[in-house]
C-alpha positions as CSV (number, residue, x, y, z in Angstrom):
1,X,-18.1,-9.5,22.5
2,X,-19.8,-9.3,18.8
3,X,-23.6,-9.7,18.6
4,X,-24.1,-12.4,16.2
5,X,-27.2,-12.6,13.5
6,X,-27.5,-16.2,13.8
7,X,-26.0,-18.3,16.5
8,X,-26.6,-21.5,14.6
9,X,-23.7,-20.6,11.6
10,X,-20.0,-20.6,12.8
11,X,-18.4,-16.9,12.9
12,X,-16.3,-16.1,10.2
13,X,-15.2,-12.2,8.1
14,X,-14.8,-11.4,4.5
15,X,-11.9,-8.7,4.2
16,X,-12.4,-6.3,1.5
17,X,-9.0,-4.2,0.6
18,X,-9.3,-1.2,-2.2
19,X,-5.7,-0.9,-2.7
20,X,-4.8,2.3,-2.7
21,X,-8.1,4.1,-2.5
22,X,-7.6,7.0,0.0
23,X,-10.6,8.2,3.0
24,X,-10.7,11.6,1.1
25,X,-11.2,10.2,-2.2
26,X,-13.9,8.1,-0.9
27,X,-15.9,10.6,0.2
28,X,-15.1,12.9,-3.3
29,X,-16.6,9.7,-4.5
30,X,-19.4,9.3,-2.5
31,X,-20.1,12.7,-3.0
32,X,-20.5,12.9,-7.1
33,X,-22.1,9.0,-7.2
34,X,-19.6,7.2,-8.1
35,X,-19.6,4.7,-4.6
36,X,-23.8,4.3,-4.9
37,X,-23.3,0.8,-2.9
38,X,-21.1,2.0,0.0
39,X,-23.0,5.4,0.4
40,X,-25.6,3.1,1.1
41,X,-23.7,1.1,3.6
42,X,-22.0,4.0,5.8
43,X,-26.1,5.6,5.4
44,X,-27.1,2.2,7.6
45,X,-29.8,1.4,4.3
46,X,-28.0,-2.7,4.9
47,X,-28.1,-4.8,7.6
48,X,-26.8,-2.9,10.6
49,X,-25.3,0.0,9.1
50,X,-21.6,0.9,8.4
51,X,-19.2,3.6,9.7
52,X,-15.9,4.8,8.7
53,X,-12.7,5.4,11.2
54,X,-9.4,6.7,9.6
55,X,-6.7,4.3,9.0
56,X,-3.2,5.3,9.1
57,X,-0.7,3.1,7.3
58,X,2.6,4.4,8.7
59,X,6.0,4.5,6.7
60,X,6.4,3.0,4.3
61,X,3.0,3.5,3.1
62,X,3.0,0.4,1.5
63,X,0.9,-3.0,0.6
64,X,3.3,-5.4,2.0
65,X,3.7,-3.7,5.1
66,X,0.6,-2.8,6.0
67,X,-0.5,-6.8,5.4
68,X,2.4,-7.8,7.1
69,X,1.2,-5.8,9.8
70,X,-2.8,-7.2,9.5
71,X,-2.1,-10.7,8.7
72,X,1.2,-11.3,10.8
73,X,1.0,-8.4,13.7
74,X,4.3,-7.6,12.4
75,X,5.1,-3.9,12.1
76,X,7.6,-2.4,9.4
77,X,8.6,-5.8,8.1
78,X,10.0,-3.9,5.3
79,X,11.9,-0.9,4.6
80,X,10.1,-0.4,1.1
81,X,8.7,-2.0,-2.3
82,X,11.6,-2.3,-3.2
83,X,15.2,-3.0,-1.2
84,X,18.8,-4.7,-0.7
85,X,18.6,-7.5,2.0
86,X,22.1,-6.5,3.4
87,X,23.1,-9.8,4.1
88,X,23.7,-11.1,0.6
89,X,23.0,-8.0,-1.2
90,X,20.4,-9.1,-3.1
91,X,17.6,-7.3,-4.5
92,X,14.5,-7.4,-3.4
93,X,11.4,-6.6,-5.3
94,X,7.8,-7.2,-4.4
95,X,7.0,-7.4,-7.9
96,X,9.0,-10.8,-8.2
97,X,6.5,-13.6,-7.4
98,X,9.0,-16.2,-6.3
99,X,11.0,-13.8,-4.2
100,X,7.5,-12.9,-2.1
101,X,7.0,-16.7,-1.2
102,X,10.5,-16.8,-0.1
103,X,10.1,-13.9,2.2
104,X,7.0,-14.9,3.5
105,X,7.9,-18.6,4.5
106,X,11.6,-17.0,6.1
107,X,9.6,-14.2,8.1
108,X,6.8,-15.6,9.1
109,X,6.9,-19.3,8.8
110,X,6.0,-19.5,12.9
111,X,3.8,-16.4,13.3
112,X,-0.4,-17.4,12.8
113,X,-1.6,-15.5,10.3
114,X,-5.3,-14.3,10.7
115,X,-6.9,-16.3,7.4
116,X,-5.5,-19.5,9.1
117,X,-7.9,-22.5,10.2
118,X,-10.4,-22.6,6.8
119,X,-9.4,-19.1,5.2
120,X,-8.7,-18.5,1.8
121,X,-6.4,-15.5,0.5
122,X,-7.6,-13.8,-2.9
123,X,-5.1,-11.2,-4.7
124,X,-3.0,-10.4,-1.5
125,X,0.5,-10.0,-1.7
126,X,0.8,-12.4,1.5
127,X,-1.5,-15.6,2.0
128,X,-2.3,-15.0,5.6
129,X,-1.3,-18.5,6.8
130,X,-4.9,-19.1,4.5
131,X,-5.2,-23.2,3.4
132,X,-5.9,-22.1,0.4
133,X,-4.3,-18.8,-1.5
134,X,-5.7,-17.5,-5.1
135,X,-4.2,-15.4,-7.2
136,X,-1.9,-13.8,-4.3
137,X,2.3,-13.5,-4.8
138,X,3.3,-15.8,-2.4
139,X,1.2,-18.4,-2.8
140,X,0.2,-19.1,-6.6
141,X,-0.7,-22.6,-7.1
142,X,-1.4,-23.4,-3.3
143,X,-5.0,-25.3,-3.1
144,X,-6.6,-26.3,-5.7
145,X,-8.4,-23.7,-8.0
146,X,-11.9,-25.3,-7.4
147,X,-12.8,-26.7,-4.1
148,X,-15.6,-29.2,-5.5
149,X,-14.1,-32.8,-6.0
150,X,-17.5,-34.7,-6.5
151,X,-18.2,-32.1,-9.5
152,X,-15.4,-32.0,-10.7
153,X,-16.9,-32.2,-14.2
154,X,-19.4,-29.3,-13.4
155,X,-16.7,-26.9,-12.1
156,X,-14.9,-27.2,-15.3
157,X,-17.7,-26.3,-17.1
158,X,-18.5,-23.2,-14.9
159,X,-14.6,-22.6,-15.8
160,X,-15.1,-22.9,-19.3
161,X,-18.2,-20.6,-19.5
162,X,-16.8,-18.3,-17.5
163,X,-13.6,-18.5,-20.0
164,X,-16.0,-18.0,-22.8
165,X,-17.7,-15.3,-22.0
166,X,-14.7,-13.5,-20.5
167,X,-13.1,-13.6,-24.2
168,X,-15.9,-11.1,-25.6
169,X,-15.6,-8.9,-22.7
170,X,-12.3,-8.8,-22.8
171,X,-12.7,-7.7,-26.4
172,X,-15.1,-5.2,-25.7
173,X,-12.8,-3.5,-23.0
174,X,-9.5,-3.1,-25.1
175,X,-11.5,-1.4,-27.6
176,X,-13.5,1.0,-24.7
177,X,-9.8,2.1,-22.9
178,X,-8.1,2.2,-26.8
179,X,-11.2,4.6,-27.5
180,X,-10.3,6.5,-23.7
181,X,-6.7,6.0,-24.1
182,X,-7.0,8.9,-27.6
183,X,-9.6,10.7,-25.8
184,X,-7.6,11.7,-23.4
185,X,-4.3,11.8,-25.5
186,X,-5.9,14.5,-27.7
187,X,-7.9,16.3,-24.5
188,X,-4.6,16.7,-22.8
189,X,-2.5,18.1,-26.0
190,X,-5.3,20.4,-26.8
191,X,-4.9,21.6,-23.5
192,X,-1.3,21.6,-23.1
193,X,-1.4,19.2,-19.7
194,X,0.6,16.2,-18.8
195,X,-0.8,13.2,-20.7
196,X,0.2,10.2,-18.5
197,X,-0.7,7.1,-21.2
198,X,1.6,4.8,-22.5
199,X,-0.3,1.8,-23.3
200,X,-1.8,1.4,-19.9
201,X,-5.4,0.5,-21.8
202,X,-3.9,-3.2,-21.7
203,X,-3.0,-3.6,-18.5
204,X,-6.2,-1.9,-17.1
205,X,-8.3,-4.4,-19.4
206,X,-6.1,-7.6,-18.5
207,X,-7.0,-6.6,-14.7
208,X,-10.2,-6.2,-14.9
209,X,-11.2,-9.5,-16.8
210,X,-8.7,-11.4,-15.3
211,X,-9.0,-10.2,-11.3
212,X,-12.7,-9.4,-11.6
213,X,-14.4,-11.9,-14.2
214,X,-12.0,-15.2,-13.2
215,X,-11.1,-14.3,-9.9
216,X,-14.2,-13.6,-8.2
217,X,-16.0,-16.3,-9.7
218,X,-13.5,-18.7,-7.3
219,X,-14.2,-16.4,-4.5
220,X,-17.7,-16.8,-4.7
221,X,-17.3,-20.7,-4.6
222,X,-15.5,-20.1,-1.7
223,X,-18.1,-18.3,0.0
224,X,-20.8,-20.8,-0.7
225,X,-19.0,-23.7,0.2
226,X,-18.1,-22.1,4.0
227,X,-14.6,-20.5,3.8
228,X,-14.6,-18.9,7.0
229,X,-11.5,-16.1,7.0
230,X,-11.2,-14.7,3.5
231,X,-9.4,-11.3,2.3
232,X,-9.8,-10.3,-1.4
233,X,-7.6,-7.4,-2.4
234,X,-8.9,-4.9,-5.2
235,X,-6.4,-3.8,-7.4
236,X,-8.0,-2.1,-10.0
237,X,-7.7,1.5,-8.7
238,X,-4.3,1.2,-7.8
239,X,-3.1,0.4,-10.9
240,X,-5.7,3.4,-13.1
241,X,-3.8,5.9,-10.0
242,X,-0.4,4.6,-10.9
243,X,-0.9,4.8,-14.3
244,X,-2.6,7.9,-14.7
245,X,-3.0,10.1,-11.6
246,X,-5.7,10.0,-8.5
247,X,-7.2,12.9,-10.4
248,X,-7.9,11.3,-13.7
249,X,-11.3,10.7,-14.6
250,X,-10.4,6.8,-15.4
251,X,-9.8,6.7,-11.1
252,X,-13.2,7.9,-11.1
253,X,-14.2,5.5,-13.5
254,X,-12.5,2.8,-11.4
255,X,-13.9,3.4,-8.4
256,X,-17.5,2.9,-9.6
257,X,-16.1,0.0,-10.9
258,X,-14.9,-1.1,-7.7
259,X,-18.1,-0.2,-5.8
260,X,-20.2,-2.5,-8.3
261,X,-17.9,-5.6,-6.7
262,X,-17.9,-4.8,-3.2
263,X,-21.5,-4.9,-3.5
264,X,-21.3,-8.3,-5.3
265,X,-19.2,-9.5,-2.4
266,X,-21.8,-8.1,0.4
267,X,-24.5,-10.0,-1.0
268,X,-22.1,-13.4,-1.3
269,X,-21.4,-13.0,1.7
270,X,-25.2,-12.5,3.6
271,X,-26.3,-15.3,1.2
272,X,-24.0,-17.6,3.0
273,X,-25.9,-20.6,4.9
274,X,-22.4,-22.0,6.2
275,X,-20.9,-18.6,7.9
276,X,-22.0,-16.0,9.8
277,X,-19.8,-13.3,7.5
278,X,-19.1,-9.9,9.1
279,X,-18.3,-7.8,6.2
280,X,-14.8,-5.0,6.4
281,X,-13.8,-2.9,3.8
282,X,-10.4,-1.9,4.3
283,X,-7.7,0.6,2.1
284,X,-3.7,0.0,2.7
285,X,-3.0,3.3,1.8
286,X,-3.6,6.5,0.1
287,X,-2.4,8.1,-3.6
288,X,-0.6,11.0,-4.0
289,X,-0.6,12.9,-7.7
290,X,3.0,12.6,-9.1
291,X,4.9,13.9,-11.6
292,X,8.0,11.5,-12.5
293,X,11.9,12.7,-12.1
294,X,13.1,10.8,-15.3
295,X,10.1,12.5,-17.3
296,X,11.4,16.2,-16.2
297,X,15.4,15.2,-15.8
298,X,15.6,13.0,-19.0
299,X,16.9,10.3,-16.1
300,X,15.8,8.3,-13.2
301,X,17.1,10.0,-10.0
302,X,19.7,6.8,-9.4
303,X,21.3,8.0,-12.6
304,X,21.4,11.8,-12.0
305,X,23.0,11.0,-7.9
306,X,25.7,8.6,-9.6
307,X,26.7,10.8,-12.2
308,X,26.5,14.3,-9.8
309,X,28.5,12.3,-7.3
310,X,31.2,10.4,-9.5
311,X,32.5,13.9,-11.3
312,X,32.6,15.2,-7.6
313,X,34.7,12.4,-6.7
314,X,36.6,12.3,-9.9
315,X,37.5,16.4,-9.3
316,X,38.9,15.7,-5.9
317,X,40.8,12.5,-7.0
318,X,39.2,10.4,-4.6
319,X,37.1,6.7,-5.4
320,X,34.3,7.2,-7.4
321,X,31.5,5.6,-4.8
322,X,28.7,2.8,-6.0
323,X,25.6,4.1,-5.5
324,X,22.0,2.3,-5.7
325,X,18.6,3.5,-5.3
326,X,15.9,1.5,-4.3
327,X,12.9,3.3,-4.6
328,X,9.1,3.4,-3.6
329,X,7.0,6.5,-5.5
330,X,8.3,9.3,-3.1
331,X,10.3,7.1,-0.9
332,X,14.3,6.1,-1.7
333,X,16.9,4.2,0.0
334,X,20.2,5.1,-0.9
335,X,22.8,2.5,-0.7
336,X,26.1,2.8,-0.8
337,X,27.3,-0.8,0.4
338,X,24.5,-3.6,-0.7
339,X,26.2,-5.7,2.5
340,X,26.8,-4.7,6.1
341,X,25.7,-2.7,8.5
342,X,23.9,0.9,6.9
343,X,27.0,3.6,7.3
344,X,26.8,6.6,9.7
345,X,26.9,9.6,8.8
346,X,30.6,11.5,9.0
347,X,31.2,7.9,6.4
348,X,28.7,9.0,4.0
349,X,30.3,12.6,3.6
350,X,33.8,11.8,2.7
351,X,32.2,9.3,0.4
352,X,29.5,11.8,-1.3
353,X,31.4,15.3,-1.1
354,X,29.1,17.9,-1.0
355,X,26.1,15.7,-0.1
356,X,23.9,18.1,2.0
357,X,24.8,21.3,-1.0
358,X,23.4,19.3,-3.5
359,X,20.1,17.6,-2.0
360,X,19.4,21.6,-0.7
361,X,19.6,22.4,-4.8
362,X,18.5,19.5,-5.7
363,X,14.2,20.2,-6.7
364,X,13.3,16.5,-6.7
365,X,14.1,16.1,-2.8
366,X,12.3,17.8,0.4
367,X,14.5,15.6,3.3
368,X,17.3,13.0,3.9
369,X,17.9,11.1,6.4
370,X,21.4,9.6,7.8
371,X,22.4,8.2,11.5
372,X,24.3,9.4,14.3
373,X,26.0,7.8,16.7
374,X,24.1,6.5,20.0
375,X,21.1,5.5,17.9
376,X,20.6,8.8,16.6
377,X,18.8,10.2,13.3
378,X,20.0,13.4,11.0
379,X,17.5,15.0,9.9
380,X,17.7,17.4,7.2
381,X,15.1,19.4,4.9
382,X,15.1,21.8,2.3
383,X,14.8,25.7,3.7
384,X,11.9,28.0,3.4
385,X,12.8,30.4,0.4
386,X,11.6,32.8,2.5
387,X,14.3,32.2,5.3
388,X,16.6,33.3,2.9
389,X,19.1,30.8,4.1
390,X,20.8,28.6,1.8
391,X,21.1,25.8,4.3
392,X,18.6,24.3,6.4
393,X,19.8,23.5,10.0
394,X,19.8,19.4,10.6
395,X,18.3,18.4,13.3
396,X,19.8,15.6,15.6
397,X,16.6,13.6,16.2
398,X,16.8,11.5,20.1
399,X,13.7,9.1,20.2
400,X,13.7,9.7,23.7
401,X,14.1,13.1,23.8
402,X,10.9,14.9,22.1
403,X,12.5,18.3,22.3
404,X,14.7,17.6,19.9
405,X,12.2,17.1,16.6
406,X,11.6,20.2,16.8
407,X,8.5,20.8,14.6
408,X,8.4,17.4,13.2
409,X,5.0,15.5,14.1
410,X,5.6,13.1,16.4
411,X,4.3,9.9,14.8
412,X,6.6,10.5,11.6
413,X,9.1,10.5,14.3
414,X,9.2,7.4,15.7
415,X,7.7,5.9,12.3
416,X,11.1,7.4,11.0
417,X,12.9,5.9,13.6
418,X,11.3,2.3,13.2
419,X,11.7,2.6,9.1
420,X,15.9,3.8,9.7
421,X,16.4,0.5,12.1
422,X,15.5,-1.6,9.9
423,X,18.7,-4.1,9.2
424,X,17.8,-3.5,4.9
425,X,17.2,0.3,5.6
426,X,20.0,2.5,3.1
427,X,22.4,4.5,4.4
428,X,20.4,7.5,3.0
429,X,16.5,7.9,3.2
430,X,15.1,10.4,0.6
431,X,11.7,11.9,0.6
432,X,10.3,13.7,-2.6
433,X,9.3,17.3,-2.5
434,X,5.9,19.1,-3.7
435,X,5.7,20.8,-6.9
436,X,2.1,22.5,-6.1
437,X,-0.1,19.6,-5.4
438,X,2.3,17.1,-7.3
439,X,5.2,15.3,-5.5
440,X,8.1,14.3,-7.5
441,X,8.2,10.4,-7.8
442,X,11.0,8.5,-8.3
443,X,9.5,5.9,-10.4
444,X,8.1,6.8,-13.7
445,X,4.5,7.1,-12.1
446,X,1.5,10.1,-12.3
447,X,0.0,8.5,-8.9
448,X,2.6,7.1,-5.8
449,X,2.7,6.1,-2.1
450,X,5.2,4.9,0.1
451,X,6.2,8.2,2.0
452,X,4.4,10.1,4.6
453,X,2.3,12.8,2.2
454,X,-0.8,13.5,3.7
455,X,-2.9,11.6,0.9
456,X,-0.4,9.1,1.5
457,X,-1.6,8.4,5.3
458,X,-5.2,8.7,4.5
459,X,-6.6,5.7,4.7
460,X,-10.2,4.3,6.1
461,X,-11.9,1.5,7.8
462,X,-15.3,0.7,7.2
463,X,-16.9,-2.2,9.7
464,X,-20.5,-2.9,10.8
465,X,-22.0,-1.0,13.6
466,X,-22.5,-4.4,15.6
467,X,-18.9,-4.7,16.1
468,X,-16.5,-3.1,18.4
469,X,-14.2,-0.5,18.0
470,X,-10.9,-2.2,15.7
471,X,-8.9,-0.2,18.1
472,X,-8.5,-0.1,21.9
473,X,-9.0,2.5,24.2
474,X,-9.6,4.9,21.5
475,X,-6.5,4.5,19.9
476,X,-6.6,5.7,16.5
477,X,-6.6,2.4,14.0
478,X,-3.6,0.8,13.0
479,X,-2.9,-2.5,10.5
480,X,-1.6,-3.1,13.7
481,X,-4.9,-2.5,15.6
482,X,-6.9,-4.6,13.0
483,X,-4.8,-7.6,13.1
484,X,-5.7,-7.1,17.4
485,X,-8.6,-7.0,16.8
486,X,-9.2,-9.8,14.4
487,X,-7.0,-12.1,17.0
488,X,-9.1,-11.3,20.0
489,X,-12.7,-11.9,18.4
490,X,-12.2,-14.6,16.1
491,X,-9.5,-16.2,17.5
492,X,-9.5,-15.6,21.2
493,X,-6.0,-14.1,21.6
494,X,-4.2,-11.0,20.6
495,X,-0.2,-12.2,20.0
496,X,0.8,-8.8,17.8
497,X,4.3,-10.0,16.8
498,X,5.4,-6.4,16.5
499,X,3.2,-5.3,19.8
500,X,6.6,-3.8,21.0
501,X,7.2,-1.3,18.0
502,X,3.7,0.2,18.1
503,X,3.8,3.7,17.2
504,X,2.2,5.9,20.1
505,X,-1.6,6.8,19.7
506,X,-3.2,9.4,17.4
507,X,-5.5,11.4,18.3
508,X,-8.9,9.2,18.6
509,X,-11.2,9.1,14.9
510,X,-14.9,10.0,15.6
511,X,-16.7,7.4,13.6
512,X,-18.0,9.7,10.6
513,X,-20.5,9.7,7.6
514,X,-19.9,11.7,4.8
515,X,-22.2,14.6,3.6
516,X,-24.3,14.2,0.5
């Protein structure tokens, strides 16, 4: 059980998630000073010292599944970002806020989320089962924005001022990125490197005031006023990464800025004299530097497989085949029915002539996937140059039957397995390749996740010492393992709704510090 501080405050946690901030960049951060406040923490100089544990996300590395997994115990609720629900062929896109609270209320409507019973969601993509959600997807406009009723008056003030003063600041920042946004511009054409712009200076502003300055002001109210389960997600490094590249100096930049608010929600949170706060710092997922398809082909990937394909058919005289790609950074589905069952493979290849020919030529793609029968995989990757074959062998993948991946790590496997039975799965599942340290993304993005890239998988944990271990029996941790974990010590019970599609173990994660 969890040694309390105070036995006369009710237990409650605060959930910190750095979207997309990966263990390894951490510790880079750590490392030149840019993550002062958690150095501190993981050093034990706060209250009863912090350690780290690996965290992998599984495939797809993405934010609503990995919540899905943490809030609901539900693992691989989604093939991707972005998908075709196959039985209306509709498209489905995270990005969409109304389309989130629909999936949310049709998946998980009668599974307990873990910010249930006085939690509050903040930024999340999911609300958690929370009373009250702020600022999150599915849930914008549940609760009321300010929980005091008998000051009314004076929380509209404290809104106004904080309005007021955000204006100036908000000022102040479009001029700062517009000043960073020709720095680099001009550093990148003198040196003849990718510049990866646009006009992202706006959106990184409109984040940062709107998120940080309004957003956290609510949270803190929260705090003080006794919200026992509350997550906040940080999204301000995911979107500099996506923007510009994990490499950039603005990630840099926007990790320090991150640090300074994680250390803001520490101290909320030991202030508390309503709650006994344990404090977690969590990241979804890891980044991987990209270099975008359309920006090298002249055209997103979707176009260049309907156009390579169509001729194809048209030269043979046979139907030209519909073809959509639903893509998350390295990740693709590849659908060639938006209703139905996903097809099998000897379908695909009288439909896409020449299929496995052109993805071995093709630069932008390392593997596909397509089934077999008697719940089989196909997988097949692009051959070593130095093999000199121009074919790789596919590999007939059996879940049950290890000897039969071959050299493929076993996780992936059944992570591959778990991703290709979904029901909205594509017919074809494409994985980028590596151009030196880049991978090629199939969205127009210098930073991506979603596949199983090592960056990609590298994600962290970071709880009190005072706590158990977030995963059992050494097991490495999970989403999975967290929302166990979470269940059993703050709730009493541990009801994973996706307990029977657990990925086998990893190799157990030595608590660790890093140097410097």
């Amino acid at each position: 059980m969890i040694k309390r501080r105070s036995k006369k405050l009710p237990p409650g946690f605060l959930i910190v998630q750095i979207d997309g901030l990966g263990r390894e960049a951490l510790i880079r951060a750590i490392r030149q000073r840019k993550a002062p406040f958690i150095r501190n923490l993981l050093r034990g100089r706060h209250q009863g010292g912090y350690y780290m544990q690996k965290l992998c996300p599984g495939l797809p590395s993405t934010t609503p599944t990995v919540q899905a997994e943490l809030l609901y115990g539900v693992k691989q609720a989604f093939p991707g970002f972005r998908y075709i629900r196959r039985r209306d062929g509709k498209s489905i896109y995270f990005g969409t806020l109304g389309q989130v609270s629909d999936l949310e209320d049709e998946l998980f409507a009668e599974t307990p989320g873990i910010l249930r019973n006085n939690g509050s969601s903040y930024f999340n993509i999911f609300h958690g089962g929370a009373d009250h959600t702020r600022f999150s997807s599915s849930g914008l406009g549940k609760g009321e924005l300010w929980l005091s009723t008998r000051r009314k008056w004076r929380a509209l003030g404290h809104l106004a001022f904080v309005l007021l003063t955000t204006i100036p600041f908000l000022i102040w920042l479009f001029l700062v990125e517009i000043c960073y946004e020709f720095y680099d511009s001009a550093k990148a054409f003198l040196r003849h490197k990718i510049y990866s712009g646009q006009v992202s200076f706006l959106i990184r502003a409109l984040i940062r005031t709107v998120g940080d300055e309004l957003g956290l002001a609510v949270l803190y109210q929260d705090l003080s006023h006794g919200r026992q389960h509350v997550m906040v997600n940080l999204i301000t490094y995911d979107k500099a990464v996506h923007l510009r590249g994990p490499e950039h100096p603005h990630a840099l930049r926007s990790i320090r800025h991150t640090d300074r608010l994680v250390k803001h929600l520490w101290r909320a949170a030991k202030r508390s004299k309503r709650v006994d706060y344990d404090f977690f710092i969590f990241s979804d997922h890891g980044m991987t530097p990209a270099k975008p398809v359309a920006k090298d082909a002249g055209r997103d990937l979707q176009s260049l497989l309907r156009d390579e394909f169509s001729a194809r058919a048209r030269a043979m005289g046979i139907l030209q085949p519909n073809l959509w790609l639903k893509a998350t950074g390295s990740f693709g589905h590849v659908y060639l029915s938006r209703e139905g069952a996903p097809w099998m493979h000897d379908t695909l290849v009288n439909a896409l002539p020449g299929m496995d020919a052109y993805f071995t030529a093709l630069k932008y793609v390392s593997a596909w996937v397509t089934r077999l029968p008697n719940d089989r995989l196909r997988y097949n990757a692009t051959p070593d140059p130095s093999d000199g074959s121009a074919l790789s062998q596919p590999l007939a993948l059996d879940e049950s039957a290890p000897e039969t991946w071959g050299d493929l790590d076993a996780v992936f496997v059944r992570n591959l397995f778990g991703a290709a039975r979904h029901p909205d799965a594509g017919d074809v599942l494409l994985f980028g390749a590596r151009d030196g340290e880049r991978v090629w993304n199939f969205l127009f993005e210098y930073g991506c996740h979603g596949a199983w890239e090592v960056e990609e998988q590298d994600a962290f944990l970071i709880q009190s010492s005072h706590l158990g271990p977030a995963a059992k029996n050494g097991e490495a941790v999970t989403p999975l393992a967290m929302h166990d974990f979470f269940e059993r010590h703050y709730f009493q019970s541990a009801t994973s709704a996706g307990a029977t599609q657990v990925a086998p173990a990893l190799a157990a994660e030595k608590p660790e510090k890093p140097k410097g």
